[in-house]
KEGUMI-637170 format. One record per residue (C-alpha): residue number from 1; x negated, y, z; residue in three letters. Coordinates in pm, whole numbers, plus 50000, padded with zeros to 5 digits. Each point is the difference from the previous one (the first is absolute). Example, Ala and Ser with C-alpha at 12.3 -4.5 7.8 and 13.67 -1.06 7.14 Angstrom:
2
<zamar pos="1" xx="48770" yy="49550" zz="50780" code="ala"/>
<zamar pos="2" xx="49863" yy="50344" zz="49934" code="ser"/>
//
This chain:
214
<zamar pos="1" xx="51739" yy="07849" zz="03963" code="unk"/>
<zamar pos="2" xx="49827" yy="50264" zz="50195" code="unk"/>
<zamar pos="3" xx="49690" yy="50015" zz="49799" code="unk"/>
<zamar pos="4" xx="50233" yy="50013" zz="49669" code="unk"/>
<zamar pos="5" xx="50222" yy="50287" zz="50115" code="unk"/>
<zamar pos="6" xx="49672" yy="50209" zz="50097" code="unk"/>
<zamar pos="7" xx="49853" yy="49977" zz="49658" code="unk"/>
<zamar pos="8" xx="50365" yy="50035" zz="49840" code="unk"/>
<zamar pos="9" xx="50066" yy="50294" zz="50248" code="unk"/>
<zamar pos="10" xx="49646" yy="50154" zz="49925" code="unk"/>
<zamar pos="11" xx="50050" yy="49972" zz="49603" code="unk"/>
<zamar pos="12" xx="50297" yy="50185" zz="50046" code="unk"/>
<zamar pos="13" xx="49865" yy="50274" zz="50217" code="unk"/>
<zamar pos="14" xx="49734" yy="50046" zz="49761" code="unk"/>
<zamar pos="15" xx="50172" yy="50061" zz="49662" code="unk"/>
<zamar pos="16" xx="49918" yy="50319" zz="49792" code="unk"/>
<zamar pos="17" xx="50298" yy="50055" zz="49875" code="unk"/>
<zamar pos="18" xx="50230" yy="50073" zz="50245" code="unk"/>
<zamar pos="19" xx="49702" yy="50160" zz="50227" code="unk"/>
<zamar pos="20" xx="49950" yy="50231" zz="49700" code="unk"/>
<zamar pos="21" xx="50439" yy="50090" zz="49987" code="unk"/>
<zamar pos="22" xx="49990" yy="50034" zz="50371" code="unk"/>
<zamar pos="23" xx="49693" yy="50264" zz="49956" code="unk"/>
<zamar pos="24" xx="50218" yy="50197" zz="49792" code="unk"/>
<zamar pos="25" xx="50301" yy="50006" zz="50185" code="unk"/>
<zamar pos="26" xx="49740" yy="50108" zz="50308" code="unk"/>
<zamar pos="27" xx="49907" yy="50294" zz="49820" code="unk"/>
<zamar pos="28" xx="50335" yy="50131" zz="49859" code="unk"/>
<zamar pos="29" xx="50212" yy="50274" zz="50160" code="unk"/>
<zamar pos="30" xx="50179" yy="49780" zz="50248" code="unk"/>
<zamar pos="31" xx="49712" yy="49722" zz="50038" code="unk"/>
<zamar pos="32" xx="49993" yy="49934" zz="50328" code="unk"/>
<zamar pos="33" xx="50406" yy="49893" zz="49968" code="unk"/>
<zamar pos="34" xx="49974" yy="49867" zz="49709" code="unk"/>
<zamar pos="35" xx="49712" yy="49765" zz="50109" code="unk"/>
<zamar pos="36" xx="50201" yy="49869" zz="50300" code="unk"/>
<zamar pos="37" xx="50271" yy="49932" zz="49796" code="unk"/>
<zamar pos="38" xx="49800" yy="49767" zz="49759" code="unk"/>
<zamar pos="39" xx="49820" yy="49841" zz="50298" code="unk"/>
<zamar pos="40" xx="50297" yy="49942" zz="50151" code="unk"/>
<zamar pos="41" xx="50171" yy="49834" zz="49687" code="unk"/>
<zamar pos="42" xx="49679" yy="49803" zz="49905" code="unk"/>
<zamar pos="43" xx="50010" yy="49878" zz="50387" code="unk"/>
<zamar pos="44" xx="50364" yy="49903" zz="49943" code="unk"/>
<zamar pos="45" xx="49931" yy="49821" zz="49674" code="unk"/>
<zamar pos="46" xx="49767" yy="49782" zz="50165" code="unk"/>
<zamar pos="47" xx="50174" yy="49893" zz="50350" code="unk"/>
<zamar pos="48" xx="50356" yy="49940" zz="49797" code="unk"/>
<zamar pos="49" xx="49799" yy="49736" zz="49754" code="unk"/>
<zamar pos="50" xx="49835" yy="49852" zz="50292" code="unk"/>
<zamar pos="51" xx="50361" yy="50003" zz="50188" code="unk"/>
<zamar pos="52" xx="50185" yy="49838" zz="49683" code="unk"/>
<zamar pos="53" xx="49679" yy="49715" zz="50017" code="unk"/>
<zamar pos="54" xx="50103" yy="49981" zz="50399" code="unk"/>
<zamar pos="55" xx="50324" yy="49943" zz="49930" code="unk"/>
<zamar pos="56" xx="49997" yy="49734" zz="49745" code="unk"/>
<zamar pos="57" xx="49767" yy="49780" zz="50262" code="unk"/>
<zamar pos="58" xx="50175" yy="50081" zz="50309" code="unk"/>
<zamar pos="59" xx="49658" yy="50085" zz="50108" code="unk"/>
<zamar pos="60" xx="49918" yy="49644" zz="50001" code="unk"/>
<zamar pos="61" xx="49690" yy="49890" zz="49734" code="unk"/>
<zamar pos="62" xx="50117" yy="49728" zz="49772" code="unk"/>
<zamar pos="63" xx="49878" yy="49669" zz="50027" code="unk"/>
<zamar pos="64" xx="49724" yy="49925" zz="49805" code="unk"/>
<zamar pos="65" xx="50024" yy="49817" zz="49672" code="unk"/>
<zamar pos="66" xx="50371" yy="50089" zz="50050" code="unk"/>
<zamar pos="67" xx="50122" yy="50172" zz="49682" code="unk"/>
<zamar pos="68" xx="50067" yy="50318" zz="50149" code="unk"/>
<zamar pos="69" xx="49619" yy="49985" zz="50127" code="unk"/>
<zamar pos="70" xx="49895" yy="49856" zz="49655" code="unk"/>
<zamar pos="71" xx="50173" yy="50300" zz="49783" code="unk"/>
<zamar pos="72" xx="49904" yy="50271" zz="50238" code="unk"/>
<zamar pos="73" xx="49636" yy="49839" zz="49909" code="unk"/>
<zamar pos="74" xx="50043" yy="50038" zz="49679" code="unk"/>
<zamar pos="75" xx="50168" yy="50337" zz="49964" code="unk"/>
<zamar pos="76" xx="49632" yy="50078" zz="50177" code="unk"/>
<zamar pos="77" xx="49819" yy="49825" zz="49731" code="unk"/>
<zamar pos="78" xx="50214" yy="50167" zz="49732" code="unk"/>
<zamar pos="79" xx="49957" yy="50325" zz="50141" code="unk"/>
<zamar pos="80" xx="49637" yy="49946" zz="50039" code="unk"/>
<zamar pos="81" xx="49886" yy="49889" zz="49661" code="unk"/>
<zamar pos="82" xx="50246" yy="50291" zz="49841" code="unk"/>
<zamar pos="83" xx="49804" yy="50254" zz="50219" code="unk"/>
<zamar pos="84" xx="49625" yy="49837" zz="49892" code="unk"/>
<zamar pos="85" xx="50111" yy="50043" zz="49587" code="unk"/>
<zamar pos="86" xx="50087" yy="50271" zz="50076" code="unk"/>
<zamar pos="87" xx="49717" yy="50152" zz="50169" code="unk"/>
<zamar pos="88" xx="49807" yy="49817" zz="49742" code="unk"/>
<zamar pos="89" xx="50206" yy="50202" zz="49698" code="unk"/>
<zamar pos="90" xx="49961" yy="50320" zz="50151" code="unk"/>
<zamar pos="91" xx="49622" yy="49924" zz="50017" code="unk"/>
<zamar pos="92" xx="49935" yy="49894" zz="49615" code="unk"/>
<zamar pos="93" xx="50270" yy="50272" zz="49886" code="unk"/>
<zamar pos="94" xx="49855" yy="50304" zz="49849" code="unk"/>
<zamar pos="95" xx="49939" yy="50315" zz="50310" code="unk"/>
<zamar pos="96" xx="50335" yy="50230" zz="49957" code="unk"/>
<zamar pos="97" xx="49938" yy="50418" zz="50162" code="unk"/>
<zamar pos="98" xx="50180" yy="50005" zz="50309" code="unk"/>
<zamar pos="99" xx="50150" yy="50344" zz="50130" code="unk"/>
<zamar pos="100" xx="50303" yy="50140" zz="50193" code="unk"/>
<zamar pos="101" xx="50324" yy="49822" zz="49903" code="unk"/>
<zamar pos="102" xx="50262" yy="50208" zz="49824" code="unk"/>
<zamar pos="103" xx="50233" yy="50088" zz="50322" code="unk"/>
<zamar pos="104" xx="49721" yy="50101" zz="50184" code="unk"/>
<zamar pos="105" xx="50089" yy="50330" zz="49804" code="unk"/>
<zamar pos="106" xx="50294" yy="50050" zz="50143" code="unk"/>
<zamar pos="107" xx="49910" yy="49852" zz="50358" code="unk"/>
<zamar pos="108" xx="50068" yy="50321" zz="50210" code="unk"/>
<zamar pos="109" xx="50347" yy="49979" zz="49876" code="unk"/>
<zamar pos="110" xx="50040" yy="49622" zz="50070" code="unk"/>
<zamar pos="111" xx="50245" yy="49908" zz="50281" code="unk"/>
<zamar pos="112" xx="49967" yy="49743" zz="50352" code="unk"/>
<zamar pos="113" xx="50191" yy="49806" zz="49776" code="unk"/>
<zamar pos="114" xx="49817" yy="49939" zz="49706" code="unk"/>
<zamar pos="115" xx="49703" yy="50008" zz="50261" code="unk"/>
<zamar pos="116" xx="50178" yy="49664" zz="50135" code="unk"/>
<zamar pos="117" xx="50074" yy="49893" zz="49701" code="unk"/>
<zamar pos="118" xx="49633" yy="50005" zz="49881" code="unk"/>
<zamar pos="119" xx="49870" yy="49804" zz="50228" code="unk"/>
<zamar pos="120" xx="50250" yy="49733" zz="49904" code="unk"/>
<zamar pos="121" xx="49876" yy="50053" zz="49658" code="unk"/>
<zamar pos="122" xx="49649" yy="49958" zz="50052" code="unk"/>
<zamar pos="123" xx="49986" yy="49666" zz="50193" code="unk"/>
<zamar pos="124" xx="49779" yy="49764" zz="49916" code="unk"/>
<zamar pos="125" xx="50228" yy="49757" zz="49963" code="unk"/>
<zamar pos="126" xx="49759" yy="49721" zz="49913" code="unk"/>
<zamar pos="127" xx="49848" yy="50044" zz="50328" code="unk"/>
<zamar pos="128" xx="50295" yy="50030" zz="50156" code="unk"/>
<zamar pos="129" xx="50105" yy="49665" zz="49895" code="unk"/>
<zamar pos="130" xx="49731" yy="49829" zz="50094" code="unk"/>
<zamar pos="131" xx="50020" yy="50146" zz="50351" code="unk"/>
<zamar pos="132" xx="50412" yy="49876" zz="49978" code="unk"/>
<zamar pos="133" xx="49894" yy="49650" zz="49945" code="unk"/>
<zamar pos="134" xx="49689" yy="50008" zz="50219" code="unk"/>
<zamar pos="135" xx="50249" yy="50084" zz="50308" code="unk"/>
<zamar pos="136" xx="50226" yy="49705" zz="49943" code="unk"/>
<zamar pos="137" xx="49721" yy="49818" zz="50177" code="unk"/>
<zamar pos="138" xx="50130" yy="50238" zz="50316" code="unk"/>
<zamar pos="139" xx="50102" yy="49867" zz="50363" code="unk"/>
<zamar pos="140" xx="50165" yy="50290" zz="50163" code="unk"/>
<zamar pos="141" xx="50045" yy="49773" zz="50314" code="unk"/>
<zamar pos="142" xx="49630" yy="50079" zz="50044" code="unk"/>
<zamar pos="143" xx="49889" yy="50340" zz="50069" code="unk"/>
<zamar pos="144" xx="49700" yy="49935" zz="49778" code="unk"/>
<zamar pos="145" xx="50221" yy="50021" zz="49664" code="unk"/>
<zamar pos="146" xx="50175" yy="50325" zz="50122" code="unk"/>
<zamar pos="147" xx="49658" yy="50166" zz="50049" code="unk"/>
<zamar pos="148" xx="49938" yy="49874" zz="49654" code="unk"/>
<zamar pos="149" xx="50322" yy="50125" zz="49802" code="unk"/>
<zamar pos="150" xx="49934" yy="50322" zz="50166" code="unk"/>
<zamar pos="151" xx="49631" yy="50048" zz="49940" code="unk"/>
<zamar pos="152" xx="50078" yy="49926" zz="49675" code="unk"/>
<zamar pos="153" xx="50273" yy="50267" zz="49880" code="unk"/>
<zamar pos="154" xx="49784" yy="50287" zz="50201" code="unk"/>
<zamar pos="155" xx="49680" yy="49834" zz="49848" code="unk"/>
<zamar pos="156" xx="50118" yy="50066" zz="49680" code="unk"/>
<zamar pos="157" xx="50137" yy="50384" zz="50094" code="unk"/>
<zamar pos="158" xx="49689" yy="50121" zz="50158" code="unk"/>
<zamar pos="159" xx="49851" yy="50175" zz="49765" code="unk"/>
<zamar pos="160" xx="50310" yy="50196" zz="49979" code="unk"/>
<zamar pos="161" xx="49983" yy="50043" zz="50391" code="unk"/>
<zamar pos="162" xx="49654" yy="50130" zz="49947" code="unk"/>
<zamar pos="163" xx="50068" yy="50276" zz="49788" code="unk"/>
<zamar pos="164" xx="50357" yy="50070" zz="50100" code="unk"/>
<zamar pos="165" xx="49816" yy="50067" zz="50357" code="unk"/>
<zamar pos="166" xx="49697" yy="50174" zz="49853" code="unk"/>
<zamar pos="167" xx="50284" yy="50242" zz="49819" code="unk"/>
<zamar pos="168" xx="50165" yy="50130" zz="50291" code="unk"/>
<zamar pos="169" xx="49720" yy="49990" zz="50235" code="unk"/>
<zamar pos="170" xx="49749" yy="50214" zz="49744" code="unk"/>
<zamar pos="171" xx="50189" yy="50093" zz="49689" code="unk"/>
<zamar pos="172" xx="49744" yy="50242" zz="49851" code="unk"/>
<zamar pos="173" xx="49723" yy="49719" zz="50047" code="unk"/>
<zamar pos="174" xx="50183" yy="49740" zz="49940" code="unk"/>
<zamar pos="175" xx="50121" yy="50166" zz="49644" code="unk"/>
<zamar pos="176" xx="49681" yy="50035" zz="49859" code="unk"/>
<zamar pos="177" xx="49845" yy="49707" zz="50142" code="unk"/>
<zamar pos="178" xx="50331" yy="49752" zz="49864" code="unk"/>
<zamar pos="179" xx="49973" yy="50183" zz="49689" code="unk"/>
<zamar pos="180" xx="49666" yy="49873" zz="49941" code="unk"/>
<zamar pos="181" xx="50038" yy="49667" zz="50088" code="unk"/>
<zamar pos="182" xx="50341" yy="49986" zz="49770" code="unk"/>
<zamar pos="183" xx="49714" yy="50118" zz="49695" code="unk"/>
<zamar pos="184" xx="49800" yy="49706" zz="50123" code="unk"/>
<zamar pos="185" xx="50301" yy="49744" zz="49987" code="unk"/>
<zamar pos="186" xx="50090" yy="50127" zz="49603" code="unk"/>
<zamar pos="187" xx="49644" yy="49975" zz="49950" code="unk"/>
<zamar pos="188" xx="49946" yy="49655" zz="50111" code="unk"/>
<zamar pos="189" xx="50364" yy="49869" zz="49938" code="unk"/>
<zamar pos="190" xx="49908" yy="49736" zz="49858" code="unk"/>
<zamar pos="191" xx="49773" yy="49896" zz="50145" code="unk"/>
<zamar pos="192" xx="50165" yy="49956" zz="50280" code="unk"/>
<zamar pos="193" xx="50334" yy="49835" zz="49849" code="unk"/>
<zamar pos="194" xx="49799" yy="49719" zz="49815" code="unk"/>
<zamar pos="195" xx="49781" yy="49938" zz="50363" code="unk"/>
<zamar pos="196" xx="50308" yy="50001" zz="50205" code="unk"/>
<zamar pos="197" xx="50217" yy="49788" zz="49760" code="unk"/>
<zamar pos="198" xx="49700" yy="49702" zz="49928" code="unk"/>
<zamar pos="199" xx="49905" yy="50014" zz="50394" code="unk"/>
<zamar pos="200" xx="50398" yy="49938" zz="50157" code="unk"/>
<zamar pos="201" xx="50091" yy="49758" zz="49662" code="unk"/>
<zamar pos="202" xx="49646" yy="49779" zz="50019" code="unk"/>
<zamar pos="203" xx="50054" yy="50025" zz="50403" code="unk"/>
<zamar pos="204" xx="50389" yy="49874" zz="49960" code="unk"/>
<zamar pos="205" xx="49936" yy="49796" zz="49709" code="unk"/>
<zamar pos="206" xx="49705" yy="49795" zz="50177" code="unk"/>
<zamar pos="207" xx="50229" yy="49971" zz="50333" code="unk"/>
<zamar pos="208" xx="50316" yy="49923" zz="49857" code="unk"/>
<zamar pos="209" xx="49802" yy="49693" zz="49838" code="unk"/>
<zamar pos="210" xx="49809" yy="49859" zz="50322" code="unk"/>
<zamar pos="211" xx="50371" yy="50024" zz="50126" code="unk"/>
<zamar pos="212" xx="50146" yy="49807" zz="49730" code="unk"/>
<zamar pos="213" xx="49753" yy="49704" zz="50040" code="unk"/>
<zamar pos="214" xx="49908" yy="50016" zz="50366" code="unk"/>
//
């Protein structure tokens, strides 16, 4: 489970496009609150799917072969195959231009709310499901699985942490310097969506399989 939620958590904290909306809330009028307030709601997202998971199991793993163990399995190996076509149709699909999206014109006017609201919005939900149904397999009686849960939601929010940090502690630098790397996401976007999707679906695909038949 611990190995799964790292590369889940990882995938996550990797993903262009929400790096690339959190850039541009960064650099609007009010970026610095505006940034908290989508980390914050991103952060959110994640612990209350992981806390719905939690509270379905009782924090007690299903037995294997049970049929609670068996579908949660399967939801992986769903999830997993969905993300590898995918990643393999974004791959053979013709390259599309990438730019700013079309609120990013009207970002300095954009409120904490919609901030929120955007993070919500720009989940990878995908990912986020496979993380759900990876942490069915979690034993809170053992302070191993809490560590886990835990690394796992600020795993995937640390690239937000990163620049959200870097913003307040050097704004100036940290405009110019975010700015370029957001150029570099829309460059290689992707790139980086096809890598990210075939890596976590082959990964959860190939696992949820061994699990199946072990």
């Amino acid at each position: 489970m611990v190995l799964d939620l790292i590369v889940v958590g990882t995938a996550i904290s990797l993903g262009p496009l929400h790096n690339s909306a959190f850039i541009l809330l960064l650099s609007s009028r009010r970026g610095v609150r505006q940034g908290l307030a989508f980390l914050l709601s991103w952060l959110a997202n994640l612990i209350a799917v992981i806390a719905c998971v939690v509270l379905l199991t009782g924090g007690e793993p299903p037995a294997r072969h049970s049929a609670p163990s068996t579908a949660a399995i399967v939801a992986k190996l769903v999830l997993g195959l969905a993300l590898a076509v995918y990643g393999v149709h974004r791959h053979r699909r013709p390259p599309r231009p990438h730019g700013p999206p079309r609120w990013s014109a009207r970002i300095d006017e954009a409120s904490t709310a919609t901030a929120a609201a955007l993070a919500w919005v720009l989940q990878p939900w995908a990912l986020v499901g496979v993380g759900a149904a990876t942490a069915v397999d979690a034993d809170l009686s053992t302070l191993t699985a809490w560590l886990a849960l835990a690394g796992y939601c600020l795993l995937a929010t640390l690239s937000l942490v990163v620049m959200e940090t870097y913003a307040v502690r050097a704004p100036e630098a940290a405009n110019a310097r975010l700015n370029a790397l957001r150029t570099w996401l829309e460059q290689h976007q992707e790139r980086l969506i096809v890598t990210l999707a075939l890596v976590v679906g082959l990964w959860t695909t190939a696992r949820s399989i061994y699990e199946l038949v072990a």
